[in-house]
Each structure stands twice: as C-alpha cells, then as structure tokens.
ChimeraX commands (.cxc) that place a marker at each C-alpha (Angstrom):
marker #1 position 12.35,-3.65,-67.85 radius 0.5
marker #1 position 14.55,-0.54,-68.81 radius 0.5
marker #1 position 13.61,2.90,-68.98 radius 0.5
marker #1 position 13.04,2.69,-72.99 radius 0.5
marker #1 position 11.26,-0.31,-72.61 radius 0.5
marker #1 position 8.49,0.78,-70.76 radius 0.5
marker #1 position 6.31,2.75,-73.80 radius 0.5
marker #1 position 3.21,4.80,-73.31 radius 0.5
marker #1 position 1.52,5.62,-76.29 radius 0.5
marker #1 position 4.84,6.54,-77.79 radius 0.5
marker #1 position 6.23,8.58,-74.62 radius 0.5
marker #1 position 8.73,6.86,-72.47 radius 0.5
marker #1 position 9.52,6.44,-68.79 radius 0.5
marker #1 position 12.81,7.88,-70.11 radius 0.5
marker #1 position 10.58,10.87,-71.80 radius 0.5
marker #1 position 9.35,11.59,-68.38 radius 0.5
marker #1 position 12.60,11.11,-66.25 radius 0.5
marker #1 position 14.35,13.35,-68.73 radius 0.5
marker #1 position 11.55,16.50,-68.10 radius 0.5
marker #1 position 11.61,15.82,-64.42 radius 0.5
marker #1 position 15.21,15.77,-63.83 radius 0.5
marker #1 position 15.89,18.63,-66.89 radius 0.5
marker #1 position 12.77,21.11,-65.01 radius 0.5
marker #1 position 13.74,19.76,-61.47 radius 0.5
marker #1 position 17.01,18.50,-61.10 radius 0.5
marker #1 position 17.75,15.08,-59.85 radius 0.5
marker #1 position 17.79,15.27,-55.99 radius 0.5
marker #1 position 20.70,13.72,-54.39 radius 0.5
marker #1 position 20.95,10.14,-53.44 radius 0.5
marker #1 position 18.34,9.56,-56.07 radius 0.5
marker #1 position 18.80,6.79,-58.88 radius 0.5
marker #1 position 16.48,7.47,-61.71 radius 0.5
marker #1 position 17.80,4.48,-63.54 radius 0.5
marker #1 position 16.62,2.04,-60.62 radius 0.5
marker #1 position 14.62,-0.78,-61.42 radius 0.5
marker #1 position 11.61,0.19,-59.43 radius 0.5
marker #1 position 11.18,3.79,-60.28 radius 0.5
marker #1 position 8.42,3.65,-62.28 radius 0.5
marker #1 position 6.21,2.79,-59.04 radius 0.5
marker #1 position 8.33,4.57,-56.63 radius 0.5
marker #1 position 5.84,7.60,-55.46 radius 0.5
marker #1 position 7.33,11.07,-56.53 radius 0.5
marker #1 position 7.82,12.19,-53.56 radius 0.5
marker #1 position 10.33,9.34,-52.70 radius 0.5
marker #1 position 12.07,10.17,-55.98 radius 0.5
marker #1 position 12.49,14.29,-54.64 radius 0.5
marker #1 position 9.76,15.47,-56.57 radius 0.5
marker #1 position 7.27,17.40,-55.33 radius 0.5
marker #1 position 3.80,19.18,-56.53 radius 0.5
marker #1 position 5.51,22.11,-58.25 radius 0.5
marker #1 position 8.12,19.59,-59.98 radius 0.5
marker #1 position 4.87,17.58,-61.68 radius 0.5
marker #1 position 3.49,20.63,-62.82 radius 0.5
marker #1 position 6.64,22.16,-64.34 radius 0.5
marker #1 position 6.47,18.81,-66.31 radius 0.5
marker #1 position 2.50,19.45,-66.74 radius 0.5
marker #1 position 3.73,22.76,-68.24 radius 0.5
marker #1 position 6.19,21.34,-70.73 radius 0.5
marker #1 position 4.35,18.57,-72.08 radius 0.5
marker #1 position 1.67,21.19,-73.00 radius 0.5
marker #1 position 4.65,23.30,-74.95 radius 0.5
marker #1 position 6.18,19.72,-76.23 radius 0.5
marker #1 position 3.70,17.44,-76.94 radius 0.5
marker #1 position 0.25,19.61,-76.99 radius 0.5
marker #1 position -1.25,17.70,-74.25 radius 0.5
marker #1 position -3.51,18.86,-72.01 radius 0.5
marker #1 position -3.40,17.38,-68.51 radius 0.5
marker #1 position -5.10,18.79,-65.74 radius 0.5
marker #1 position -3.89,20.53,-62.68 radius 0.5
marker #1 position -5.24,17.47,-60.19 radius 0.5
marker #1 position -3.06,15.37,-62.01 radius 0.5
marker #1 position -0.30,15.75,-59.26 radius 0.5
marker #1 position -2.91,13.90,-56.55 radius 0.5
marker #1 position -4.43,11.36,-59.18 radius 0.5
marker #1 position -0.37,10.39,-60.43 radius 0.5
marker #1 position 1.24,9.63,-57.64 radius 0.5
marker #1 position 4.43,7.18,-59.63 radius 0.5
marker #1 position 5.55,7.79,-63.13 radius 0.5
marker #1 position 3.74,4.89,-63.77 radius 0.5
marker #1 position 0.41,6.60,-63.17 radius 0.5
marker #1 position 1.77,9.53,-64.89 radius 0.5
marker #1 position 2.49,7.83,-67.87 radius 0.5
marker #1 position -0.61,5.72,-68.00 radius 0.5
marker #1 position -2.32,9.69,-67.79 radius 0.5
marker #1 position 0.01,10.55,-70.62 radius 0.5
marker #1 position -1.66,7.36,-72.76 radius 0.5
marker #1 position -4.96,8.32,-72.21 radius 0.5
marker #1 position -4.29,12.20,-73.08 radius 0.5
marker #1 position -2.43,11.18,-76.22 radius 0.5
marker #1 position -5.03,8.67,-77.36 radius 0.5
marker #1 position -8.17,10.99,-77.01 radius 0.5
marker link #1:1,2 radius 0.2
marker link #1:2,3 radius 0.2
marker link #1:3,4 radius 0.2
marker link #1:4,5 radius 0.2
marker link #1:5,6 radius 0.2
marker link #1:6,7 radius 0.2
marker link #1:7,8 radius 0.2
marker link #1:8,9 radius 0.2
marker link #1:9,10 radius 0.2
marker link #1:10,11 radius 0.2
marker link #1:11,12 radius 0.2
marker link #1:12,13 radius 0.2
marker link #1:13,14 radius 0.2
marker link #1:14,15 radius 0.2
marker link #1:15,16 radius 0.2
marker link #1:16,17 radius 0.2
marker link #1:17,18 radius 0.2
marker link #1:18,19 radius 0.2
marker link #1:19,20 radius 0.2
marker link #1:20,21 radius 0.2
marker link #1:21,22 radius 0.2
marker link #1:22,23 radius 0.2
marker link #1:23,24 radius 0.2
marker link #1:24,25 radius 0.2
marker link #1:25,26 radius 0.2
marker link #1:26,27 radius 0.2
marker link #1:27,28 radius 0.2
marker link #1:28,29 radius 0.2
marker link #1:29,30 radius 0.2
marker link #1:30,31 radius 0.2
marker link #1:31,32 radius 0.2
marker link #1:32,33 radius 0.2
marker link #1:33,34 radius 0.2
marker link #1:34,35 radius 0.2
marker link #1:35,36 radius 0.2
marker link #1:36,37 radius 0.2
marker link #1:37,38 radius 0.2
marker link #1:38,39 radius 0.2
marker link #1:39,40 radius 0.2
marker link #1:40,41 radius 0.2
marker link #1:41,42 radius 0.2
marker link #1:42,43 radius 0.2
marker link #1:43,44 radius 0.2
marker link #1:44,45 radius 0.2
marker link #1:45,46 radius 0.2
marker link #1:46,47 radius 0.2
marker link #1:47,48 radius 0.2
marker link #1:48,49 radius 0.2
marker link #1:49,50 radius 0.2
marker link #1:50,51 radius 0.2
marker link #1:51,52 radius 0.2
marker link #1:52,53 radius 0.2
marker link #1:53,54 radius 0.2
marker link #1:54,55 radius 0.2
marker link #1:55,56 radius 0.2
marker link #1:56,57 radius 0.2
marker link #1:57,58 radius 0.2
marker link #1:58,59 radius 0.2
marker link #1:59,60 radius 0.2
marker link #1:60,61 radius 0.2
marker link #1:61,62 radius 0.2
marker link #1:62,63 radius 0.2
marker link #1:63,64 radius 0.2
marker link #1:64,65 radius 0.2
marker link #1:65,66 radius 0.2
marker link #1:66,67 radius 0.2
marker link #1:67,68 radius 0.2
marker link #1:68,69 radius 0.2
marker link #1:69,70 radius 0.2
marker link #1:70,71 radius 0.2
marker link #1:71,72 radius 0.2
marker link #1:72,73 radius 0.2
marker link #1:73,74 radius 0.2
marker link #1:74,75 radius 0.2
marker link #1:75,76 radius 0.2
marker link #1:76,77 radius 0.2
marker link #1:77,78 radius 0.2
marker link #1:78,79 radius 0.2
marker link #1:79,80 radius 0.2
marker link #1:80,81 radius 0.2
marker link #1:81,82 radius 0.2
marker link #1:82,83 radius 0.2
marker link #1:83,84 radius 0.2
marker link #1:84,85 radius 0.2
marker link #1:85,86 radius 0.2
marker link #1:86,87 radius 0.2
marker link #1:87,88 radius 0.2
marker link #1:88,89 radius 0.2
marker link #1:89,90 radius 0.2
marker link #1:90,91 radius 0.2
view
C-alpha cells in the first residue's frame, strides 16, 4: 500500500507525514516513504510528544478538528493517528 493509498476519511497517511515532517522535520536516517510506517510507533520514526501536538495544533488551524491533548498516549503509529483523525472527521 502507498502513502496515498491508505485514506482516512479523506485525510491521507501522506496528509499526516507531510505535517509531521513540515512542523518537525524528518529526523535523519528516517524513511517516511517505507512500507511499514504507518505502524512504526512515532517514536521510532523521531517523533516525539511535542512533534504530535504541533500536528494536533495544525489540524485544528487546517482541518477544524478537534483532537484531544491525550491523543499522543492513545496514537502511538500514524495508523492510530489516522484512525483518530476518521473518527474526529466523521462526528
């Protein structure tokens, strides 16, 4: 599965890869286009707690959703994230 491939609710793994590496960076040695990033934990991908909420923080501005702060212990993988982001953009 590519990163456009894998939808959620109309927001992309390559939605959320774009806001984490344009708020964060992309650390060094990291592949964001990898196969298995969308269940690699964040931390193993260089993000950390403050990187998820930067993102928290611009999907707000972006997108209007509302995701709560615990989201950084409840997402660990993008794929949680973006299963999150489903849910928030559904209700």
């Amino acid at each position: 599965m590519t990163l456009s491939e894998f939808p959620s609710a109309g927001f992309t793994l390559a939605d959320l890869l774009r806001l984490l590496s344009e708020s964060a960076g992309v650390p060094e040695g990291i592949d964001l286009e990898a196969d298995d990033v969308v269940d690699t934990p964040f931390y193993r991908l260089g993000y950390d707690s403050l990187a998820l909420l930067q993102v928290t923080g611009r999907l707000k501005r972006e997108y209007g959703l509302m995701l709560p702060d615990t989201i950084v212990a409840d997402a660990p993988t993008p794929r949680a994230l973006l299963t999150v982001i489903a849910h928030a953009r559904a209700a």
